[in-house]
C-alpha positions in Angstrom: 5.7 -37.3 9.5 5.9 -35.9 13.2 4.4 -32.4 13.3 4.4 -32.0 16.7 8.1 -30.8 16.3 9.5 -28.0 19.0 9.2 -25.7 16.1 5.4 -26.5 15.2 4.9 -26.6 19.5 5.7 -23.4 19.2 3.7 -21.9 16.4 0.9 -22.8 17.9 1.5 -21.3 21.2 2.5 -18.4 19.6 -1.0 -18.6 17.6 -2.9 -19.8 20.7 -1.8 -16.6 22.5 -2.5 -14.1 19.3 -6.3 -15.5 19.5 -6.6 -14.6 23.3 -5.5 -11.4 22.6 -7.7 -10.8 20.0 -10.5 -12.4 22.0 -10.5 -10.1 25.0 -8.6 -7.1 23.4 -10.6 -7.0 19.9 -7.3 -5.1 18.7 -4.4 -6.1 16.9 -0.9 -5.5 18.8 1.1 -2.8 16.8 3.9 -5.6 16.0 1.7 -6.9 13.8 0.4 -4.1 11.9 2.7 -5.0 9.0 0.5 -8.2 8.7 -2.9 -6.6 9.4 -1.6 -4.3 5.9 -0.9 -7.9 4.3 -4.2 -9.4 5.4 -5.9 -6.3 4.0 -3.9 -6.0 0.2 -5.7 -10.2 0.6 -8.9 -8.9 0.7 -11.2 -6.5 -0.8 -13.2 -3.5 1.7 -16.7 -4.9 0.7 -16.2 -8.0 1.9 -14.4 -6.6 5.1 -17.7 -4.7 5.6 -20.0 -7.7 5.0 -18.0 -9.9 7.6 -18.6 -6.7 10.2 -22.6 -7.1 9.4 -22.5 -10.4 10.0 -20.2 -10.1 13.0 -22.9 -7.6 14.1 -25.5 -9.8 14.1 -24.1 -12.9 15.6 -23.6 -10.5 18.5 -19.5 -11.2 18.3 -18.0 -8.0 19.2 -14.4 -8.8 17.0 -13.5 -6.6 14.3 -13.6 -8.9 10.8 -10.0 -7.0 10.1 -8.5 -9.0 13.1 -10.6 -12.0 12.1 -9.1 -12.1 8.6 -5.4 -10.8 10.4 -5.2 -13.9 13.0 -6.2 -15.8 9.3 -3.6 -14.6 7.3 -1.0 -15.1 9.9 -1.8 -18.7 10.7 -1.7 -19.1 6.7 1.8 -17.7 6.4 3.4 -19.5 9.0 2.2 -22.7 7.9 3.2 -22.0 4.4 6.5 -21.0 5.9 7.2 -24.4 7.7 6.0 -25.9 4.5 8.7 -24.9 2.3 12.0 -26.6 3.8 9.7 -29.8 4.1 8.8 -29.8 0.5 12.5 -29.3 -0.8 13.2 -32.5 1.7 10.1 -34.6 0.9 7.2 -33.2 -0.8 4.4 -35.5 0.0 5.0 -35.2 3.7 4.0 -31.2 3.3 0.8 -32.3 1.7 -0.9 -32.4 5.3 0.6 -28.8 6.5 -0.8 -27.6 2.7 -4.5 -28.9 3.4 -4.4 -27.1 7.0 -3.4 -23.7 5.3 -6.0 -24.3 2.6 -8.4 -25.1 5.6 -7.0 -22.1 7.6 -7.7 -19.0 4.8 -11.8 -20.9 4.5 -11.8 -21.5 8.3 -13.3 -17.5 9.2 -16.3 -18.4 6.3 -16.9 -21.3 7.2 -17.2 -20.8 11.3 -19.7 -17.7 9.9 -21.3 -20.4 7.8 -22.3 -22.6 10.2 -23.0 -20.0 13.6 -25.1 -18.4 10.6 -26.9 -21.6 10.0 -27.5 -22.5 13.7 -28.9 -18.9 14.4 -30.9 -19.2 11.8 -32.2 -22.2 12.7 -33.3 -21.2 16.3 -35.3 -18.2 15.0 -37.1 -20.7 12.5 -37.8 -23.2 15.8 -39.3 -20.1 17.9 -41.2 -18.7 14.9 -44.7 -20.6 14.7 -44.5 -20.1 18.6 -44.1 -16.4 18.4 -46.8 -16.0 16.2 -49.3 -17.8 18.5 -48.4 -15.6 20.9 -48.8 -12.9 19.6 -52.3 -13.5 18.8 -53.6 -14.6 21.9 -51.5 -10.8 23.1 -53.5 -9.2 20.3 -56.8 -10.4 21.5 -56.6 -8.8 24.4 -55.2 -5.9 23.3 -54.1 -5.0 19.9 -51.2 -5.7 17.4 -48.9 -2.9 18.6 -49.0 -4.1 22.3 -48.6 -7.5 21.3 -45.5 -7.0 19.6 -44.2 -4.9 22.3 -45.0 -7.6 25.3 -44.4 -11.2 23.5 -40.8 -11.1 24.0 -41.7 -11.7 27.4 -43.3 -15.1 26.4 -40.4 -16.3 24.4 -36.5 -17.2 24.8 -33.3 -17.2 23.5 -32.7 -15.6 19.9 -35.9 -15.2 18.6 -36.7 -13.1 22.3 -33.9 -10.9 21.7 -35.3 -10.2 18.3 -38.6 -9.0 19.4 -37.1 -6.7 22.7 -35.2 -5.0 19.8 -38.1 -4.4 18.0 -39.8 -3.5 20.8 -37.6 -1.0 21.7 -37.4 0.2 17.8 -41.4 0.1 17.8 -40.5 3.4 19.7 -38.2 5.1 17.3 -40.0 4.2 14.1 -43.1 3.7 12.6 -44.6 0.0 12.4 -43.3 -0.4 8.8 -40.0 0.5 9.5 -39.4 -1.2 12.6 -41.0 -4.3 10.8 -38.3 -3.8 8.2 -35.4 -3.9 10.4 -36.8 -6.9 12.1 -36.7 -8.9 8.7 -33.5 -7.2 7.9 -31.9 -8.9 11.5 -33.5 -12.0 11.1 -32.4 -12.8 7.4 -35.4 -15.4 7.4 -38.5 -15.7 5.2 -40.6 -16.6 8.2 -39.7 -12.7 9.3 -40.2 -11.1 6.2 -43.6 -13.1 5.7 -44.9 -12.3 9.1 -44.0 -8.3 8.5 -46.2 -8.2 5.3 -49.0 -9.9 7.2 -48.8 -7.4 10.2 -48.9 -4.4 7.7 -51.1 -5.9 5.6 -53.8 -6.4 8.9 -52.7 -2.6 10.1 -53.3 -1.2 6.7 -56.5 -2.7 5.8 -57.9 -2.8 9.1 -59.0 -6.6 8.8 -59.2 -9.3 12.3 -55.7 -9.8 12.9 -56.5 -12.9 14.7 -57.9 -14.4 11.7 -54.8 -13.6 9.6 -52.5 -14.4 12.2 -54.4 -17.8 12.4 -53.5 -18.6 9.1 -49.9 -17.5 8.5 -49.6 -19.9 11.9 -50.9 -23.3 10.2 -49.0 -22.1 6.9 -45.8 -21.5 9.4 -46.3 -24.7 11.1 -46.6 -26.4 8.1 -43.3 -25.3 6.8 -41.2 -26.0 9.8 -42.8 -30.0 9.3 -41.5 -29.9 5.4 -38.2 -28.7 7.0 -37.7 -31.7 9.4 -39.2 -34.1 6.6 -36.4 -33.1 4.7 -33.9 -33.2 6.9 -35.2 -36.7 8.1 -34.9 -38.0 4.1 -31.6 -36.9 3.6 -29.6 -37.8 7.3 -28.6 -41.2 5.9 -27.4 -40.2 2.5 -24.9 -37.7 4.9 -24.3 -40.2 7.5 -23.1 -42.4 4.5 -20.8 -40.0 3.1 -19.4 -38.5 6.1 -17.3 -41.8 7.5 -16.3 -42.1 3.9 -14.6 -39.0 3.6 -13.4 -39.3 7.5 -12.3 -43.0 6.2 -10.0 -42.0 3.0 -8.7 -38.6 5.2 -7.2 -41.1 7.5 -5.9 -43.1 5.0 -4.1 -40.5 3.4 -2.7 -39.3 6.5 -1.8 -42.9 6.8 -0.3 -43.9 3.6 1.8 -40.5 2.8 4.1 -41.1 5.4 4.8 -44.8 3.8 4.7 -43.9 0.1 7.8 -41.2 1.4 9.8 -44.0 2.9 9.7 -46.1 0.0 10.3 -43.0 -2.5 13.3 -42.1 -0.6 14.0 -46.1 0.0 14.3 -46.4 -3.8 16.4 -43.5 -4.5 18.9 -45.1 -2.2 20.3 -47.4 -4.0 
């Protein structure tokens, strides 16, 4: 089956250009309103909510409303061009079905994984920041050191710590602690605020605490990459298997609808 038809060409120039729009406008054009009322009846206010949180904290500055819009409009159109090709042959529409299933998971999924990878980073950076902040803390005390040791770090994890900095003077430590967890969204984040709390509260050698959360931190990161080491080849042998029969399906439909319509030919 050809997909690249003029009609299909189109589509996705037309779809192409709605994404740019949404990209640089962050608003939906007011032809469209009739679908952004569509996408909404699709999906329930909570979750619309959740998707701007998590939006928020990937630092993507799109509404999720025009995220799930763009979505539902890419759905519909290819369920549309669909339709005549399943009264003509219906297993040449199973490819354009799989892309609309894969189009209404595609907003979860991109979350998913930028989600993943963020998380990730702020895991890397972690035992790092906490060494840091001792040696700070040694030559000063807990609150400067959390204020200045974004200084010593980079990417995520150093924009994590300037925010807290700055909410450090808003808010009292345990807030401000709380709201750096809440961000993160990692156990290493909500471990390290209960220590710091725990050494402000009881008054105790931060160093030595700090010391100790680092091996335990350190320690975790290796069980990570042990684990990700052991179970690489198990995903490196199921990967070009599912690649492998994709293709072949892609391969054989076309075929298995000649013959079909071969045999009803005579």
């Amino acid at each position: 089956m050809n997909i690249l038809t003029p009609e299909s060409v189109a589509v996705m120039s037309g779809v192409t250009a709605l994404s740019w729009l949404l990209m640089y406008t962050g608003d939906i054009p007011k032809p469209l309103l009739v679908l952004e009322r569509i996408a909404g009846k699709s999906i329930k206010p909570e979750k619309i909510r959740e998707m701007d949180k998590r939006l928020e904290a990937l630092k993507i500055p799109v509404p999720a409303m025009s995220i799930v819009t763009a979505q539902t409009g890419i759905v519909i159109v290819l369920l549309l061009l669909t339709i005549p090709i399943m009264f003509r042959s219906p297993p040449e529409a199973v490819p354009l079905l799989i892309l609309a299933a894969a189009a209404h998971k595609s907003s979860g999924f991109a979350l998913g994984r930028l989600e993943r990878r963020r998380r990730e980073d702020l895991s890397r950076e972690f035992p790092r920041m906490v060494d840091n902040v001792r040696i700070f803390a040694r030559a000063s005390d807990i609150h400067t050191a959390l204020k200045a040791v974004h200084y010593s770090l980079r990417g995520r994890l150093a924009e994590e710590m300037r925010i807290l900095s700055v909410d450090m003077e808003m808010n009292d430590l345990e807030k401000a602690l709380h709201n750096f967890s809440l961000r993160c969204g990692i156990r290493q984040a909500y471990d390290f605020s209960s220590v710091v709390l725990q050494a402000a509260w009881s008054g105790m050698e931060v160093d030595s605490i700090l010391s100790n959360y680092s091996k335990t931190a350190y320690e975790k990161r290796l069980g990570e990459i042990r684990r990700r080491i052991k179970t690489r080849p198990l995903l490196m042998t199921i990967i070009p298997a599912v690649l492998l029969l994709s293709i072949m399906l892609l391969w054989l439909m076309p075929i298995y609808s000649s013959i079909i319509n071969q045999l009803r030919s005579f």
